[in-house]
Phi, psi and omega in degrees: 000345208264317148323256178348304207275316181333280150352304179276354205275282208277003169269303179324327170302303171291330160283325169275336186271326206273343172297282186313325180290303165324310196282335203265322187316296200310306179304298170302322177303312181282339156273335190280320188290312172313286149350297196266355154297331211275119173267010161277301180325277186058067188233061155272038148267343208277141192251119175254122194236127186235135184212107186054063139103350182259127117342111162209132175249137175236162173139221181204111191250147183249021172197148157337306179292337184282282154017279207282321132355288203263354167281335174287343174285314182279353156307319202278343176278140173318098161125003163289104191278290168267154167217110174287111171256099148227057180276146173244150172305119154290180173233121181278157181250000000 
């Protein structure tokens, strides 16, 4: 019996963590699309990593407003806590 409750213990574990992977897949699939919709943005170049639900964007954008943008865009998705913006301004040459 001892067996049994063990058992039951660990596909619920693995259901979460395996929740939790899905839910961090999802939340990038959808800022990234979102991102790359957007025609002030236009960040499907932007490298985006989401780890429980925090958000941290990287890359180069070429104005402030875009920056700022693609931070409000990405707040805005369902299962977002944070968002780390460390995109930087290019420099056109």
């Amino acid at each position: 019996m001892g067996m049994r409750a063990q058992m039951s213990v660990h596909p619920i574990l693995r259901m979460s963590f395996a929740d939790k992977a899905m839910s961090d897949d999802l939340i990038y699939d959808n800022v990234k699309r979102r991102l790359a919709e957007d025609s002030d943005v236009k960040g499907g170049g932007l490298d985006i990593d989401v780890k429980q639900g925090v958000v941290t964007l990287r890359g180069k954008l070429e104005t402030q407003r875009q920056i700022d943008k693609a931070t409000k865009i990405a707040k805005k998705v369902n299962g977002v806590k944070k968002v780390v913006n460390e995109i930087q301004l290019s420099l056109k040459q």
